[in-house]
PQR file with spaces between the fields and no chain letter, atoms N, CA, C, O and H, PARSE charges and radii, in Angstrom:
ATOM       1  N    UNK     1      92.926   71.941  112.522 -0.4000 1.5000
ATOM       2  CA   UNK     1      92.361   72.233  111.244 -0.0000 2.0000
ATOM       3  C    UNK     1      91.782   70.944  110.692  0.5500 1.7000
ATOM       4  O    UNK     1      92.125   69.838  111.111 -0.5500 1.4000
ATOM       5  N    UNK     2      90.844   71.147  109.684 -0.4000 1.5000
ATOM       6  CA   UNK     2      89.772   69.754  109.677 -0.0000 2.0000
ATOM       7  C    UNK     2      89.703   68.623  110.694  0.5500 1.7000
ATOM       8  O    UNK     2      89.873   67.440  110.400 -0.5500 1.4000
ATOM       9  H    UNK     2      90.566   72.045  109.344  0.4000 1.0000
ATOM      10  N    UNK     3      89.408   69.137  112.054 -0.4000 1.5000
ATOM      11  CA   UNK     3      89.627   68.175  113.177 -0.0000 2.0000
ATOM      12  C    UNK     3      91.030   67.373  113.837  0.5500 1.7000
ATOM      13  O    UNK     3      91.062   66.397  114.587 -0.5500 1.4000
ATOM      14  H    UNK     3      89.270   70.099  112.292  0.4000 1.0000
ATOM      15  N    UNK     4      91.983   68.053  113.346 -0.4000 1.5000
ATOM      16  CA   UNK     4      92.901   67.613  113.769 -0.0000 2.0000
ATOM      17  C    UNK     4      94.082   68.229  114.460  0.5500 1.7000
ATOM      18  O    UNK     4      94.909   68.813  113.760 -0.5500 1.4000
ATOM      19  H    UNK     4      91.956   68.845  112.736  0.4000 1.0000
ATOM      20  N    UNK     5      94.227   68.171  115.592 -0.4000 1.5000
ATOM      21  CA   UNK     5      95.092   69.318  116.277 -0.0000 2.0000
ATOM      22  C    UNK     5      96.406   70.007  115.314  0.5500 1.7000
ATOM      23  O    UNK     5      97.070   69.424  114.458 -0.5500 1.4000
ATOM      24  H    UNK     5      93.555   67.697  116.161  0.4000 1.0000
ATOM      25  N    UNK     6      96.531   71.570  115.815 -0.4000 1.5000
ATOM      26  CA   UNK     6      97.238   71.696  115.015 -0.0000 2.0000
ATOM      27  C    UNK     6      98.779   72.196  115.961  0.5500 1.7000
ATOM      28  O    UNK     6      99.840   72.303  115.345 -0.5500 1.4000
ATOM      29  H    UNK     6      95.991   72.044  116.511  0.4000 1.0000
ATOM      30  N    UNK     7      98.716   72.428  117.264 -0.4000 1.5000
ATOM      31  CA   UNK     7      99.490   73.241  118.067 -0.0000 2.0000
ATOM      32  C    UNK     7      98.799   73.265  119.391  0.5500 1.7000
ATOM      33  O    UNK     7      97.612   72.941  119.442 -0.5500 1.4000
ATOM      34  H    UNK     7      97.854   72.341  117.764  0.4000 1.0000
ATOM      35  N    UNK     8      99.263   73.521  120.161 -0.4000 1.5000
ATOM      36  CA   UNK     8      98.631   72.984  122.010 -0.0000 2.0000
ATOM      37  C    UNK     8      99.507   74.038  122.680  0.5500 1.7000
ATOM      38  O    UNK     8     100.673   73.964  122.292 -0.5500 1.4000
ATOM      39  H    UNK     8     100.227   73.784  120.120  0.4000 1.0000
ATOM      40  N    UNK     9      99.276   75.011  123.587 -0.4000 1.5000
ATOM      41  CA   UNK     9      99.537   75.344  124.552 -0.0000 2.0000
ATOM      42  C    UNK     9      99.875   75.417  125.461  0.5500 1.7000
ATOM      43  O    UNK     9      98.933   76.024  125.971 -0.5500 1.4000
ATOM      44  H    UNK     9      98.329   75.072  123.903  0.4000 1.0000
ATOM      45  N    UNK    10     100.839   75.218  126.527 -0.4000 1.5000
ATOM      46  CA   UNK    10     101.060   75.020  127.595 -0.0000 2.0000
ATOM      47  C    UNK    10     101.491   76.186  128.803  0.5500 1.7000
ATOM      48  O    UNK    10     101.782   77.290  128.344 -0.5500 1.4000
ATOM      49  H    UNK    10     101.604   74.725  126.112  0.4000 1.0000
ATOM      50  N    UNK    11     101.527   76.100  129.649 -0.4000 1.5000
ATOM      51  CA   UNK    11     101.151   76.890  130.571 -0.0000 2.0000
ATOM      52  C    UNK    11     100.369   77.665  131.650  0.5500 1.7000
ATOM      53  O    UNK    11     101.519   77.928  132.002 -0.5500 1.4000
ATOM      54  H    UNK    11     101.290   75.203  130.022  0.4000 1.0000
ATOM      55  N    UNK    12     100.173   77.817  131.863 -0.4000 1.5000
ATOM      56  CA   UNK    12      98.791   78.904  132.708 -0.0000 2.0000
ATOM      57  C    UNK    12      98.044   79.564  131.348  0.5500 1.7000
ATOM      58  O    UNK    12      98.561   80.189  130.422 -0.5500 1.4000
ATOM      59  H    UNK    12      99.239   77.603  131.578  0.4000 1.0000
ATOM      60  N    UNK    13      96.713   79.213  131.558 -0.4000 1.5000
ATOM      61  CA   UNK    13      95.586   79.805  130.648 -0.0000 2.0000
ATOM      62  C    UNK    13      96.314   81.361  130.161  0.5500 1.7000
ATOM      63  O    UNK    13      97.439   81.753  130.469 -0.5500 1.4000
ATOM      64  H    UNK    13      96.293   78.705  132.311  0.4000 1.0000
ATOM      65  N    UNK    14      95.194   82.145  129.237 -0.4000 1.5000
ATOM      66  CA   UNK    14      95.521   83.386  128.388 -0.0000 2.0000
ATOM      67  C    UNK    14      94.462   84.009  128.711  0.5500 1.7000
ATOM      68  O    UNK    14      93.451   83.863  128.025 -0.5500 1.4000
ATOM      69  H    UNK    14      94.280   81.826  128.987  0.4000 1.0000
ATOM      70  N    UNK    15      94.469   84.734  129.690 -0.4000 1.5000
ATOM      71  CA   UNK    15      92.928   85.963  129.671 -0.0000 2.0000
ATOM      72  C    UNK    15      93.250   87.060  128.341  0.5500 1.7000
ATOM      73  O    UNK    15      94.006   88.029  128.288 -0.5500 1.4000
ATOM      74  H    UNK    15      95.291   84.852  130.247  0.4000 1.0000
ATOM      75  N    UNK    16      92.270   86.416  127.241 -0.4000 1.5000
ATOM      76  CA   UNK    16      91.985   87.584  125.828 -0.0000 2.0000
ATOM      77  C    UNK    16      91.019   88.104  126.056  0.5500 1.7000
ATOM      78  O    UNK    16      90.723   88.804  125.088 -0.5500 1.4000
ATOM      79  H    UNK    16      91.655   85.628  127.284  0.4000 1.0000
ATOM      80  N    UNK    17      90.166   88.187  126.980 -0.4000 1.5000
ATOM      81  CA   UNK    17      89.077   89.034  127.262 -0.0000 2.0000
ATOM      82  C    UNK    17      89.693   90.505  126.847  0.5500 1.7000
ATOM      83  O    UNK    17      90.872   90.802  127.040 -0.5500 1.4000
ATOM      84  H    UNK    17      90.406   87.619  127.766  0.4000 1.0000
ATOM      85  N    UNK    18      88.691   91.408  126.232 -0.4000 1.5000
ATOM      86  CA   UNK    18      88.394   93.006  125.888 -0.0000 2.0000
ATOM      87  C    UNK    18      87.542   93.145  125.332  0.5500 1.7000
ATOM      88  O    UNK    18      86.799   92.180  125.153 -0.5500 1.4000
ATOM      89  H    UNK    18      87.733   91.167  126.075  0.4000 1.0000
ATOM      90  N    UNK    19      87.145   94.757  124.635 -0.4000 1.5000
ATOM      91  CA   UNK    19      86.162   95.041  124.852 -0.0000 2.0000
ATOM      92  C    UNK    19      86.134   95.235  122.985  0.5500 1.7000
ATOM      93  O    UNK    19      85.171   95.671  122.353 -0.5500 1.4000
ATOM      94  H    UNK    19      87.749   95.541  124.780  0.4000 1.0000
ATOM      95  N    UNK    20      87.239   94.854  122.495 -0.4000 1.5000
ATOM      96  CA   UNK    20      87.228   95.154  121.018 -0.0000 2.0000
ATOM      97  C    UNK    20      85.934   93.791  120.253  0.5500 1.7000
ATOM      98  O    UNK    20      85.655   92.620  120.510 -0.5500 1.4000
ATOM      99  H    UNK    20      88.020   94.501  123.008  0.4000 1.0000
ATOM     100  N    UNK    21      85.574   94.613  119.463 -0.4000 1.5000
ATOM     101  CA   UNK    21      85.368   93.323  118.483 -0.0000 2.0000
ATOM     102  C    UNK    21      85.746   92.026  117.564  0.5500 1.7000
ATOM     103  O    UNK    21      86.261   92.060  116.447 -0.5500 1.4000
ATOM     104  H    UNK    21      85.801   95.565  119.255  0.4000 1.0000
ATOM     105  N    UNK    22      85.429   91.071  118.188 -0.4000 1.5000
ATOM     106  CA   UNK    22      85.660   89.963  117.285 -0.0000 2.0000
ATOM     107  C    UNK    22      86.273   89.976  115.901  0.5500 1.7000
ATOM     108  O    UNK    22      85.448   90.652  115.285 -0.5500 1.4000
ATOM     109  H    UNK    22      85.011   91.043  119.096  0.4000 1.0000
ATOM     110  N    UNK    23      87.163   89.660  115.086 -0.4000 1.5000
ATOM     111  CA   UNK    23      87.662   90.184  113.546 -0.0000 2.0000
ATOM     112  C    UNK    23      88.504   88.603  113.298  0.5500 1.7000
ATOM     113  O    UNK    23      89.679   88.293  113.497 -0.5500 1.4000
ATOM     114  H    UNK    23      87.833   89.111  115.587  0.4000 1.0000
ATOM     115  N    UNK    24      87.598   87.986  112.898 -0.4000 1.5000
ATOM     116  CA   UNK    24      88.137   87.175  112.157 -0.0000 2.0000
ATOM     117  C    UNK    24      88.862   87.070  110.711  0.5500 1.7000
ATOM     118  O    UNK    24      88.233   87.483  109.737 -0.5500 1.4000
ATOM     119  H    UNK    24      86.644   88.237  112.735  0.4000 1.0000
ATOM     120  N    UNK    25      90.313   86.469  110.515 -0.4000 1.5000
ATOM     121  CA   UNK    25      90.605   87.175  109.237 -0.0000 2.0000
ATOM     122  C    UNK    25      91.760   88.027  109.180  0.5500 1.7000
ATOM     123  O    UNK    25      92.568   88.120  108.256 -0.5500 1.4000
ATOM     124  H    UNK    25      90.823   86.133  111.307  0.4000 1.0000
ATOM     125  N    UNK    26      91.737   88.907  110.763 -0.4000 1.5000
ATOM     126  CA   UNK    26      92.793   90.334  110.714 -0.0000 2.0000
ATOM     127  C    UNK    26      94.055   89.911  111.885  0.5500 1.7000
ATOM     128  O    UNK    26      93.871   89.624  113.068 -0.5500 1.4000
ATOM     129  H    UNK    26      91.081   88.831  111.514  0.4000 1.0000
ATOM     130  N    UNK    27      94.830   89.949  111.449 -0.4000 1.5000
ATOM     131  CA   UNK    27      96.002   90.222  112.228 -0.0000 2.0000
ATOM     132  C    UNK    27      96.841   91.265  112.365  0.5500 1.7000
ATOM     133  O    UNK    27      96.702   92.316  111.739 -0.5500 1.4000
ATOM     134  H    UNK    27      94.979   90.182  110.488  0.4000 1.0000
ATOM     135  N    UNK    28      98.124   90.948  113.514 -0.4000 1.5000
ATOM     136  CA   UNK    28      98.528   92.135  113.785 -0.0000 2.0000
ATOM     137  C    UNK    28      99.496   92.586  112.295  0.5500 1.7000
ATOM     138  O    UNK    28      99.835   93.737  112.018 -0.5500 1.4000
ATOM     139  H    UNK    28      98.237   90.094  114.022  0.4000 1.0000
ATOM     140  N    UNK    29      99.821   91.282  111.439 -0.4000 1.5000
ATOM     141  CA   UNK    29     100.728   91.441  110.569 -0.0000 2.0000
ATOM     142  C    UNK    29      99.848   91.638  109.174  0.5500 1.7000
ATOM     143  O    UNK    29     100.481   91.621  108.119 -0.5500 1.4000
ATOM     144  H    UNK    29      99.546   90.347  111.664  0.4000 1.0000
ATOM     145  N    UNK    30      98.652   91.792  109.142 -0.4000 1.5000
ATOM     146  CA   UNK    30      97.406   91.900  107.855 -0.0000 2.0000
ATOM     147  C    UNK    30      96.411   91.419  107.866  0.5500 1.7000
ATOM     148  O    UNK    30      95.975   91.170  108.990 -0.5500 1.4000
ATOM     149  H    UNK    30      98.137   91.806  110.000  0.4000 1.0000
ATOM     150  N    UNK    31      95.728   91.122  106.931 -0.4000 1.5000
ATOM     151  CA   UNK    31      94.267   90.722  106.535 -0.0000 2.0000
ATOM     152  C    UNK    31      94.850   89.185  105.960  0.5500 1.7000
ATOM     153  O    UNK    31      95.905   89.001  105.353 -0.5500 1.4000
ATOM     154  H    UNK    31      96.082   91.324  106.018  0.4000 1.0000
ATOM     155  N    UNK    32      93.683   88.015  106.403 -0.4000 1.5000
ATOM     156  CA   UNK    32      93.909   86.832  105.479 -0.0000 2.0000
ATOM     157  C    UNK    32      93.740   86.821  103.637  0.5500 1.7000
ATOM     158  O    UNK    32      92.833   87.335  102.982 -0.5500 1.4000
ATOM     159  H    UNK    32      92.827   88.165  106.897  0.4000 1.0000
ATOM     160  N    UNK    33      94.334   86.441  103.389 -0.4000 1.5000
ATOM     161  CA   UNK    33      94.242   86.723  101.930 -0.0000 2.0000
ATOM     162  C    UNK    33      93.266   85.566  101.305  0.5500 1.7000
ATOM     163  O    UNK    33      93.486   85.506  100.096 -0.5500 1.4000
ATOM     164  H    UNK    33      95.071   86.024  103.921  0.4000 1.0000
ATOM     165  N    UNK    34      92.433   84.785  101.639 -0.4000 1.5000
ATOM     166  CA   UNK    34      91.443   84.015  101.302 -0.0000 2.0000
ATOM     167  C    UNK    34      90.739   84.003  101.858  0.5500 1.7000
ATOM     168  O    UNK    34      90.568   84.913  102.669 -0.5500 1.4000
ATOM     169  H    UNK    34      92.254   84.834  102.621  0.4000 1.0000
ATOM     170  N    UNK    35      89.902   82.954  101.751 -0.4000 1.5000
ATOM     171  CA   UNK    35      88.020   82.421  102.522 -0.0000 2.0000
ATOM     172  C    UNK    35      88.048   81.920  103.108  0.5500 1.7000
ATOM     173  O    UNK    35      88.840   80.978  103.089 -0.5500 1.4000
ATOM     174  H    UNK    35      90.041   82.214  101.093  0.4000 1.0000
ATOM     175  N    UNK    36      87.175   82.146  104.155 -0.4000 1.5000
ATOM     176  CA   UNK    36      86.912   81.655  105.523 -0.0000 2.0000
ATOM     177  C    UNK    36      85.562   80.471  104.999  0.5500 1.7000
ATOM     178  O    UNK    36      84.476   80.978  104.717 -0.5500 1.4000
ATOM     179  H    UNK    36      86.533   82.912  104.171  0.4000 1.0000
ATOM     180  N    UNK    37      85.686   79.250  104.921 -0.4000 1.5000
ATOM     181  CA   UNK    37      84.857   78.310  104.779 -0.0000 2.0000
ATOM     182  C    UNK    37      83.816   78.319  105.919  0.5500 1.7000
ATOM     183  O    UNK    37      82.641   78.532  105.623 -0.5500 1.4000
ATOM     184  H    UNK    37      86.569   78.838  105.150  0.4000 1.0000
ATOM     185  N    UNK    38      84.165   78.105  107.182 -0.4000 1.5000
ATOM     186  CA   UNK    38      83.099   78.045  108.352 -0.0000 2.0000
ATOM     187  C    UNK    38      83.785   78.395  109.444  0.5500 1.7000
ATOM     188  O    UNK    38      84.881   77.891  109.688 -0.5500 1.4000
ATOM     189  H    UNK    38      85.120   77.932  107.422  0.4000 1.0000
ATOM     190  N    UNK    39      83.305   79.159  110.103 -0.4000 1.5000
ATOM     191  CA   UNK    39      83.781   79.381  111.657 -0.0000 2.0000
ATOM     192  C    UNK    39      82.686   78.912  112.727  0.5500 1.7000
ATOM     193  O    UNK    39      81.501   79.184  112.534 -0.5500 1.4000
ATOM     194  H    UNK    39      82.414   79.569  109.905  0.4000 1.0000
ATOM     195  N    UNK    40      83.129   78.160  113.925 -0.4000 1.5000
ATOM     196  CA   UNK    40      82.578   77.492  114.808 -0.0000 2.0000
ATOM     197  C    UNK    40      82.920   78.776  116.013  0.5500 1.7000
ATOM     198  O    UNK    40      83.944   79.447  115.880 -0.5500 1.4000
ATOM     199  H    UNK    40      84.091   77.939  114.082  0.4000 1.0000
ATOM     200  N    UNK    41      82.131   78.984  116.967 -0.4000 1.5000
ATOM     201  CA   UNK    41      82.418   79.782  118.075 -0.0000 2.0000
ATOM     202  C    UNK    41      81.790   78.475  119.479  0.5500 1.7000
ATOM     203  O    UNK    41      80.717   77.873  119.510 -0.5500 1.4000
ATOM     204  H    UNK    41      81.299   78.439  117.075  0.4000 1.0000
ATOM     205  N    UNK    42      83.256   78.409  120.725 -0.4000 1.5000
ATOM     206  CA   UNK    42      82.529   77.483  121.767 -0.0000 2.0000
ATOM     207  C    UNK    42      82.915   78.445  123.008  0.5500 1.7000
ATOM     208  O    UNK    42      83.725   79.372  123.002 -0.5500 1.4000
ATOM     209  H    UNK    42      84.128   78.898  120.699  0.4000 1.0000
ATOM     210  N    UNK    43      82.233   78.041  123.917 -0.4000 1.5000
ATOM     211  CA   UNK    43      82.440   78.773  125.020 -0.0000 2.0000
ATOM     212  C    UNK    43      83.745   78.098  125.829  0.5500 1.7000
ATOM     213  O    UNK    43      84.262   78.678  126.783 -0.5500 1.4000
ATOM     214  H    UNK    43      81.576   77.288  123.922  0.4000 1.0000
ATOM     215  N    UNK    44      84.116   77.068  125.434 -0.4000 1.5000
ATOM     216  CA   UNK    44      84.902   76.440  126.213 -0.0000 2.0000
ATOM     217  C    UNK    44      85.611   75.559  125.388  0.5500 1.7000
ATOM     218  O    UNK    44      85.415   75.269  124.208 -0.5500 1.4000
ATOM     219  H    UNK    44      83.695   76.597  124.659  0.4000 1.0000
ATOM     220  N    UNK    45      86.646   75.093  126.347 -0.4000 1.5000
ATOM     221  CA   UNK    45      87.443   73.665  125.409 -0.0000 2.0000
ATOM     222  C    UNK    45      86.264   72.452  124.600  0.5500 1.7000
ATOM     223  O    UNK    45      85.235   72.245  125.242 -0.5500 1.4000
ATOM     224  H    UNK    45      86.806   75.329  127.306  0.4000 1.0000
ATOM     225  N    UNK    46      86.380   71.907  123.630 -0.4000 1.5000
ATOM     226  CA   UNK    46      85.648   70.861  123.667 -0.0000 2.0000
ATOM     227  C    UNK    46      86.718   69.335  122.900  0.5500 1.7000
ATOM     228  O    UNK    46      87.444   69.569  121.934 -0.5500 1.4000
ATOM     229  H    UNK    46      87.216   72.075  123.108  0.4000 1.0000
ATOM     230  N    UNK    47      86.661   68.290  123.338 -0.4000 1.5000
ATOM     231  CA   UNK    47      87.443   67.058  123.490 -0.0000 2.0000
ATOM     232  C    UNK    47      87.513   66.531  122.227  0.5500 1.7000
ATOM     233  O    UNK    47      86.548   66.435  121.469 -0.5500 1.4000
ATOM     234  H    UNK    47      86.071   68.100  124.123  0.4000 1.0000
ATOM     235  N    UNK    48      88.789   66.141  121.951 -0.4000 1.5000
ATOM     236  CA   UNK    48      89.335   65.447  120.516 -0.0000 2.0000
ATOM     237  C    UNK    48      88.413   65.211  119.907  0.5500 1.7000
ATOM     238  O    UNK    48      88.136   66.025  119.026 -0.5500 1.4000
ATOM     239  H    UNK    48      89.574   66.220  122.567  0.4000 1.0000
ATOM     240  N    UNK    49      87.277   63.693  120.130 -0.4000 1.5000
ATOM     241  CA   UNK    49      86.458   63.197  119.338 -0.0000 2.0000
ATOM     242  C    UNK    49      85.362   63.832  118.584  0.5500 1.7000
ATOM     243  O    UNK    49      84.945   63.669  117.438 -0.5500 1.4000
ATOM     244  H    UNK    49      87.501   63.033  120.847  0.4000 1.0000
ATOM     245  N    UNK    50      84.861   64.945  119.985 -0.4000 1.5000
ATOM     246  CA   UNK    50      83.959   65.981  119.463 -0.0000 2.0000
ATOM     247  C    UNK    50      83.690   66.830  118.025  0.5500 1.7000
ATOM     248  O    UNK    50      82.732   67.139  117.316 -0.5500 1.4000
ATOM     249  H    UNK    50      85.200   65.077  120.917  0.4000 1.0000
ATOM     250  N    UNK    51      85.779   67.082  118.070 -0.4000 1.5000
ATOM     251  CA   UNK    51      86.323   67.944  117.433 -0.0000 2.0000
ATOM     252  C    UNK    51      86.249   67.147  115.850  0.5500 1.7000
ATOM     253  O    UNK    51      85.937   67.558  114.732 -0.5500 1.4000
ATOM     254  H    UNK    51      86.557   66.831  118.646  0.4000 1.0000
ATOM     255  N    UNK    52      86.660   65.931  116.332 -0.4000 1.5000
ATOM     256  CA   UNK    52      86.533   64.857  114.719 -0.0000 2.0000
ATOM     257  C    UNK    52      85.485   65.141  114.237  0.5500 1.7000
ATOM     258  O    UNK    52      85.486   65.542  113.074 -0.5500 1.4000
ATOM     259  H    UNK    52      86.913   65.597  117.240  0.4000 1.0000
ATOM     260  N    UNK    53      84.178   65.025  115.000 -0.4000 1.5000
ATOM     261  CA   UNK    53      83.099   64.257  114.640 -0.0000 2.0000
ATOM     262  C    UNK    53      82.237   65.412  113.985  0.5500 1.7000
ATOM     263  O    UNK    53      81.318   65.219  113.189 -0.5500 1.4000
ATOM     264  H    UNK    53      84.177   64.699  115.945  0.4000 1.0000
ATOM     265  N    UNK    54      82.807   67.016  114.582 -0.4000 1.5000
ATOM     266  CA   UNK    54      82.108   67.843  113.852 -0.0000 2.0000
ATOM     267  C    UNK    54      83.151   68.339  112.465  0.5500 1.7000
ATOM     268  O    UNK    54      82.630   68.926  111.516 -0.5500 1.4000
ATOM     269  H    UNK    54      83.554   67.172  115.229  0.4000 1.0000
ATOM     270  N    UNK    55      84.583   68.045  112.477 -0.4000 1.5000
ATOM     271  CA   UNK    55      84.905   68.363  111.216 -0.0000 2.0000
ATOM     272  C    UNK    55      84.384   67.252  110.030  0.5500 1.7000
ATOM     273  O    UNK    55      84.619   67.423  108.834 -0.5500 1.4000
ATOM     274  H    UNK    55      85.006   67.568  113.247  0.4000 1.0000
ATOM     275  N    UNK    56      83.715   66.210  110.515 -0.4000 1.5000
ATOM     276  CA   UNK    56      83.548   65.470  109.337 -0.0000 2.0000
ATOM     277  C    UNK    56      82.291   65.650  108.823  0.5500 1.7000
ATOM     278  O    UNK    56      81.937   64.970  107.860 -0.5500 1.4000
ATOM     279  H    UNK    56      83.524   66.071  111.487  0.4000 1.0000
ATOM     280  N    UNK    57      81.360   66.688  109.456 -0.4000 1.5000
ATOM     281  CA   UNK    57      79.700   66.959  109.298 -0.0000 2.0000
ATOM     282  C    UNK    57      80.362   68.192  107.960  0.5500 1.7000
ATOM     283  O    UNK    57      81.491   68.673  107.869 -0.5500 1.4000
ATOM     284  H    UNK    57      81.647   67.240  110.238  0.4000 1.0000
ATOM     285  N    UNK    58      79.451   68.349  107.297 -0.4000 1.5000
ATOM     286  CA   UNK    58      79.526   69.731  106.633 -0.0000 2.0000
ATOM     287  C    UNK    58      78.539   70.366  106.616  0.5500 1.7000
ATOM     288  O    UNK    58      77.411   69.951  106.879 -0.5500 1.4000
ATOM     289  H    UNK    58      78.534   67.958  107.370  0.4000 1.0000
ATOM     290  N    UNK    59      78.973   71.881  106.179 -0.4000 1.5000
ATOM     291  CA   UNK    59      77.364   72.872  106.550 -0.0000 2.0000
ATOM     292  C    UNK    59      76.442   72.792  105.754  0.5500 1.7000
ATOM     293  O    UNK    59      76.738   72.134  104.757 -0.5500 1.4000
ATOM     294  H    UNK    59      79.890   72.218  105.965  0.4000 1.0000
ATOM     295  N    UNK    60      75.623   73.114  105.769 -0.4000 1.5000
ATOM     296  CA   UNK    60      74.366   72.476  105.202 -0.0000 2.0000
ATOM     297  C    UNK    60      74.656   73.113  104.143  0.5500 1.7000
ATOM     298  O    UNK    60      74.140   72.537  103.186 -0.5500 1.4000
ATOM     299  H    UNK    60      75.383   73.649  106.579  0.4000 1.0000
ATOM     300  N    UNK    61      75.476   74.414  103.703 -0.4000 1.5000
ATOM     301  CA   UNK    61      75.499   75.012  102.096 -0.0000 2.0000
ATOM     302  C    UNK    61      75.812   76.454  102.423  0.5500 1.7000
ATOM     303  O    UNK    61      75.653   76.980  103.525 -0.5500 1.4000
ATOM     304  H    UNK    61      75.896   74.882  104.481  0.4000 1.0000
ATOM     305  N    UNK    62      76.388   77.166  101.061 -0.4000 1.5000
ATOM     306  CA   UNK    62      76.252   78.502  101.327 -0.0000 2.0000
ATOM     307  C    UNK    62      75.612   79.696  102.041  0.5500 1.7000
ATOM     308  O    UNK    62      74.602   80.238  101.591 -0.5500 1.4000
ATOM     309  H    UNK    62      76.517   76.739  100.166  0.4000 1.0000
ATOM     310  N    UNK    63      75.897   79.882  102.566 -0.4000 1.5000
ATOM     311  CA   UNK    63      75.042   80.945  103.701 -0.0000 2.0000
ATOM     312  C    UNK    63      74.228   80.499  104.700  0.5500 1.7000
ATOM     313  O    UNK    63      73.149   80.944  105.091 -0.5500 1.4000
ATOM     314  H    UNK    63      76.717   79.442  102.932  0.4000 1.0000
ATOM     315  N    UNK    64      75.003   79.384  105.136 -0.4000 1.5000
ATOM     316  CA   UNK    64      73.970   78.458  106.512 -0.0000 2.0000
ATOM     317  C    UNK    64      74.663   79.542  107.407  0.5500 1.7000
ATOM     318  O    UNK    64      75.685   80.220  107.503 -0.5500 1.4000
ATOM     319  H    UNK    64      75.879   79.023  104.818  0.4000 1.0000
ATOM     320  N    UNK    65      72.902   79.151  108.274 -0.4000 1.5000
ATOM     321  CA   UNK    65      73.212   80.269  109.342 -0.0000 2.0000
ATOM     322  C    UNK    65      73.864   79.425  110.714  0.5500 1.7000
ATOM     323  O    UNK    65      73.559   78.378  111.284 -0.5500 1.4000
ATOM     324  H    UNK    65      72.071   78.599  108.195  0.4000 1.0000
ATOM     325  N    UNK    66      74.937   80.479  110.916 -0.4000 1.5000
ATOM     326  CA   UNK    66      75.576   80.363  112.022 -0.0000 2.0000
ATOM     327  C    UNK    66      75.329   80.616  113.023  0.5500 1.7000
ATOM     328  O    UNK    66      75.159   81.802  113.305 -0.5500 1.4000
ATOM     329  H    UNK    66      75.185   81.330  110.453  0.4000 1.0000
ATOM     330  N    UNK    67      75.173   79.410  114.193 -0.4000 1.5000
ATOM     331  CA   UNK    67      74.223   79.838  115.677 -0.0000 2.0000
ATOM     332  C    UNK    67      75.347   79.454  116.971  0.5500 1.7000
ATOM     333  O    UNK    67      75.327   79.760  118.163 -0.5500 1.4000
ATOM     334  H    UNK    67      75.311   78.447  113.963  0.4000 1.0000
ATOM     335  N    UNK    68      76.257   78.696  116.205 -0.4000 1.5000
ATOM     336  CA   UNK    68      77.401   78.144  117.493 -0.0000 2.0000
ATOM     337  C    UNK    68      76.828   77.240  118.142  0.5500 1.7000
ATOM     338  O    UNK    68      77.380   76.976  119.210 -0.5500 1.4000
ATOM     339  H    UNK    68      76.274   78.447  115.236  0.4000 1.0000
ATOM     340  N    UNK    69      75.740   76.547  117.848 -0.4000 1.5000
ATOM     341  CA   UNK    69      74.726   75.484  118.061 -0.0000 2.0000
ATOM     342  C    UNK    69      75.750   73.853  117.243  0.5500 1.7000
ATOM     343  O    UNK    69      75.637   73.729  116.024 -0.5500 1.4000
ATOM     344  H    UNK    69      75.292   76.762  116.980  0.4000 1.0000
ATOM     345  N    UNK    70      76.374   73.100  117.789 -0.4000 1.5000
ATOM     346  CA   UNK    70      76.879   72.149  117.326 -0.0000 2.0000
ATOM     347  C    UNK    70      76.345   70.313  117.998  0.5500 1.7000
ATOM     348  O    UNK    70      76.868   69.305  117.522 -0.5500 1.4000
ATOM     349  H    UNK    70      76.466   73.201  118.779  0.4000 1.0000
């Protein structure tokens, strides 16, 4: 969260692949009860510094469009 790890994984990878839609926000236990400031989508892992260097950019403003382009 703001570029800074929050929890790590270990083990053999997680196939979440299906066919549901994306729902950011919803869990199995409810709905988030606040705002989603920005969501980033990557195809893959990307490395600590990366991770700094884009939490310290901000979005250009309300209703910037989101391309997953970083």
């Amino acid at each position: 969260m703001d570029g800074k790890l929050q929890s790590r994984s270990t083990g053999a990878p997680h196939d979440i692949s299906n066919t549901e839609p994306l729902r950011i926000g919803n869990g199995e236990t409810g709905c988030l009860s606040g705002k989603v400031r920005e969501v980033r989508l990557y195809r893959g892992a990307i490395d600590p510094a990366r991770i700094a260097g884009l939490a310290a950019r901000r979005p250009a403003g309300e209703g910037a469009a989101l391309n997953g382009r970083a």
